[in-house]
C-alpha positions as CSV (number, residue, x, y, z in Angstrom):
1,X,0.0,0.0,0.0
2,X,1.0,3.3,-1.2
3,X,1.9,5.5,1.7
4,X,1.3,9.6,1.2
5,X,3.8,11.2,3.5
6,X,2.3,14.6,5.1
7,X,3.0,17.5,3.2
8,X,2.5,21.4,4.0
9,X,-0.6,22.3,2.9
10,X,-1.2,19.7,1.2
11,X,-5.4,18.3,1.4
12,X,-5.2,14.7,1.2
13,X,-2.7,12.4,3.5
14,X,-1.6,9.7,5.7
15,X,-1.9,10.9,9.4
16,X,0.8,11.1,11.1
17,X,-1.6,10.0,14.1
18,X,-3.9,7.2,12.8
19,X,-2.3,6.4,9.6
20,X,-5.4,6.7,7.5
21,X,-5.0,8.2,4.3
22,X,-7.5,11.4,4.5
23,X,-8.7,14.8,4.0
24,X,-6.7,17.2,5.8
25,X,-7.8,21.3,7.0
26,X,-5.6,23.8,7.4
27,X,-5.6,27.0,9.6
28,X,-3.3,29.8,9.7
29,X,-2.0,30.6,13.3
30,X,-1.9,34.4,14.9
31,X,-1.8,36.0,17.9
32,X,-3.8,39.0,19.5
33,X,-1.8,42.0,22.0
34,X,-3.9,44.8,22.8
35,X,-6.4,43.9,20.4
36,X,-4.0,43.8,17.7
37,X,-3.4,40.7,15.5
38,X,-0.3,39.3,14.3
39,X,0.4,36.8,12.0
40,X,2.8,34.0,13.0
41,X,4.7,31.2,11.0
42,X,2.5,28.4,12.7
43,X,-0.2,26.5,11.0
44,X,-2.2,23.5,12.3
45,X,-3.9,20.8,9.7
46,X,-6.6,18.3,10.9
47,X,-7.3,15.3,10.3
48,X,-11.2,14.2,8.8
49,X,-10.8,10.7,10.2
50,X,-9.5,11.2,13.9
51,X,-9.9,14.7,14.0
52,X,-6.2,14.9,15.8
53,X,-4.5,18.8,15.3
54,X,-0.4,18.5,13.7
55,X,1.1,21.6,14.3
56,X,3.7,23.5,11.6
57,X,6.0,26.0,11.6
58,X,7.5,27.5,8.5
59,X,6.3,24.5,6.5
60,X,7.6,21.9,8.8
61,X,5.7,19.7,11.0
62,X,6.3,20.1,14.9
63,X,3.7,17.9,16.5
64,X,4.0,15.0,16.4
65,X,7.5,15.1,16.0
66,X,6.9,11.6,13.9
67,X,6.4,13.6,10.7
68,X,6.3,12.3,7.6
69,X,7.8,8.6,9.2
70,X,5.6,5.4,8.0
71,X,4.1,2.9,10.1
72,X,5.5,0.0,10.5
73,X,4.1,-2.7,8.0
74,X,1.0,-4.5,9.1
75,X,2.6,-8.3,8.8
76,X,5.8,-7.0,11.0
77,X,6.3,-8.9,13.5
78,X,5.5,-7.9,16.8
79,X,8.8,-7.9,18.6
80,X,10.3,-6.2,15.7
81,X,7.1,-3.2,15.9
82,X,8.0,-1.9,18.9
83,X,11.3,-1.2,18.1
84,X,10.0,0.4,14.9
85,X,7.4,2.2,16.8
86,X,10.0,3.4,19.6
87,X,12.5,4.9,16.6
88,X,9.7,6.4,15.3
89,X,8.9,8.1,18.2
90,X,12.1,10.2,18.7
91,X,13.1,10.6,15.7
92,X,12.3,14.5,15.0
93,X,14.7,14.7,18.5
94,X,17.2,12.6,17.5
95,X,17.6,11.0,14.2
96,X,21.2,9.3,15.5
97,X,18.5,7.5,18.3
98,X,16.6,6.4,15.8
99,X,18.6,4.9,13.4
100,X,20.2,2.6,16.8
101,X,17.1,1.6,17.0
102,X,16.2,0.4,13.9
103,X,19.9,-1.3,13.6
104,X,18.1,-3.2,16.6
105,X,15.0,-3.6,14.6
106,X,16.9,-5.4,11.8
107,X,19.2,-7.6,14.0
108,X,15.5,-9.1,15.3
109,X,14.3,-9.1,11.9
110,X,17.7,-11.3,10.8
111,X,16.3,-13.6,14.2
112,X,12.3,-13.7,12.5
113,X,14.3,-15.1,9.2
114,X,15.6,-18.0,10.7
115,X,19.4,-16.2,11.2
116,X,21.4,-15.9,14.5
117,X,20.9,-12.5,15.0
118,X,24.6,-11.8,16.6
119,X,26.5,-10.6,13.4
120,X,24.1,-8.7,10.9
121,X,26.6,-8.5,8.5
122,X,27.0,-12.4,8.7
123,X,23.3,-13.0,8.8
124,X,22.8,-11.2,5.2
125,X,26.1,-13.3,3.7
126,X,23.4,-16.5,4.5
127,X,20.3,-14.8,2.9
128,X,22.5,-13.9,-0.3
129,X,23.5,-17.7,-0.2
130,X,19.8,-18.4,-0.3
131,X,19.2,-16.2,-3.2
132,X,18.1,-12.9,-1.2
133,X,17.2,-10.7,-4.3
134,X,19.6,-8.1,-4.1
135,X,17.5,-4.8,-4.0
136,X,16.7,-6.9,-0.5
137,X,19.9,-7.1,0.6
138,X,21.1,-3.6,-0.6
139,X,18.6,-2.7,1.4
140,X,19.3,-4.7,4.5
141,X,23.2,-3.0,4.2
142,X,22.0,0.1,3.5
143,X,20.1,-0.2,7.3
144,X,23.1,-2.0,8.7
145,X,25.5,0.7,7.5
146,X,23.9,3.5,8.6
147,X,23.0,2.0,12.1
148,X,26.0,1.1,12.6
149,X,27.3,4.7,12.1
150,X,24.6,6.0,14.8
151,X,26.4,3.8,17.3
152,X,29.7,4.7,16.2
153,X,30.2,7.5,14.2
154,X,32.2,6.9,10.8
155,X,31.6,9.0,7.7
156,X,27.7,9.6,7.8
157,X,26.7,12.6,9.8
158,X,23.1,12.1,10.4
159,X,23.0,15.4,12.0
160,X,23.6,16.9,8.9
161,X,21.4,14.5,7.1
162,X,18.6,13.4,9.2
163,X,16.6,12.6,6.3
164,X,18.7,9.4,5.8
165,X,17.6,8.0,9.3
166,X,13.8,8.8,7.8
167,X,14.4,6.6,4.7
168,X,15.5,3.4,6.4
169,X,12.2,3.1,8.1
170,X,10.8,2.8,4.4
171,X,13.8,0.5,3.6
172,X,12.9,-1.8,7.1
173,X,9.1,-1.9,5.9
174,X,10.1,-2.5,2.4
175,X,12.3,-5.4,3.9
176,X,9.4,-7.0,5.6
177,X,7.2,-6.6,2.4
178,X,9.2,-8.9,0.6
179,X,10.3,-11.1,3.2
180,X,6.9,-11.6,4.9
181,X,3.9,-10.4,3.1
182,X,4.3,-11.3,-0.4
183,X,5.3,-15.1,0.5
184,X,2.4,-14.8,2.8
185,X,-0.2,-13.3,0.0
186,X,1.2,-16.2,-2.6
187,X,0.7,-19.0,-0.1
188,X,-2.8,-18.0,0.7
189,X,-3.4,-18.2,-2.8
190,X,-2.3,-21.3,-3.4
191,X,-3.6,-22.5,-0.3
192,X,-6.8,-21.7,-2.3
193,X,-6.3,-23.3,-5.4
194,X,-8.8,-26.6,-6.1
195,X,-7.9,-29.8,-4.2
196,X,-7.9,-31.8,-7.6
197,X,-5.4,-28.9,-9.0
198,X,-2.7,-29.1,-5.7
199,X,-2.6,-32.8,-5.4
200,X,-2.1,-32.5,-9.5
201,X,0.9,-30.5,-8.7
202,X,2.1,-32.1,-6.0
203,X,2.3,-35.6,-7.9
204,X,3.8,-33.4,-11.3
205,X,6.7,-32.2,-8.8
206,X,7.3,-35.6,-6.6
């Protein structure tokens, strides 16, 4: 599913609050001194479906300090969601956080696949021996890296760049989309297929 990132001014997006894709309304913020008005650089959009405020200033969302981050994938599993969830959380405050996190996200991911879970880097050497497709595992190094980097700090200055640490929660859902819910949407339709046409199949392959 396509996710709409929350835009400035923008009508139509996924909440930052419920995740539902919906209408959005905007309203200019002021303030009032001695009965005078004056405009400010704030702006608050709200959401048609759970009516929660976000709160902007010069164009960039405030509150919640989540922003534009996904939610985790629906078929993620559960240990693996809360670390998602808690990176998510303090990101806007501290993208070098966040991306420790998600390193931690990934080394449980690497424990849902069936890997060790101690050595990352080791754990992806097995899926490429397995034929991980390699967007997958460019992906998977591109989270390890960058982790890796929040821990100890090498040649990637999220500081400077905080928008990397935003991207690898797209690359960690992306991960789990292939991983986990395309196998899982092809096996229920299989799973579906007439009795008469599996056994069929099953005798053609034995």
């Amino acid at each position: 599913m396509t996710h709409y990132s929350p835009e400035y001014k923008k009508e139509e997006f996924n909440c930052p609050y419920c995740g539902v894709y919906a209408r959005q309304s905007w309203a200019d913020c002021y303030y009032a001194l001695w009965q005078t008005s004056f405009d400010t650089d704030l702006s608050i959009s709200r959401c048609a479906h759970c009516n929660e405020v976000a709160y902007w200033n010069e164009q960039r969302m405030l509150i919640p300090s989540t922003g534009s981050v996904e939610l985790p994938a629906s078929d993620m599993p559960d240990s693996c969601k809360k670390i998602f969830i808690e990176a998510r959380d303090v990101v806007g405050v501290s993208p070098k956080g966040a991306a420790a996190l998600l390193r931690l996200c990934l080394q449980q991911l690497m424990i849902e696949f069936g890997q060790a879970g101690k050595n990352i880097n080791a754990d992806i050497a097995e899926l490429v021996k397995q034929g991980l497709p390699p967007l997958i595992q460019q992906s998977l190094d591109i989270c390890r890296v960058v982790g890796n980097n929040a821990v100890h700090p090498g040649e990637i200055d999220l500081d400077d760049s905080p928008e990397i640490a935003h991207s690898l929660f797209k690359l960690i859902n992306l991960i789990v989309h292939d991983r986990i819910t395309r196998p899982n949407e092809v096996k229920a339709l299989y799973d579906a297929l007439p009795s008469g046409a599996l056994e069929a199949i099953e005798k053609r392959d034995s």
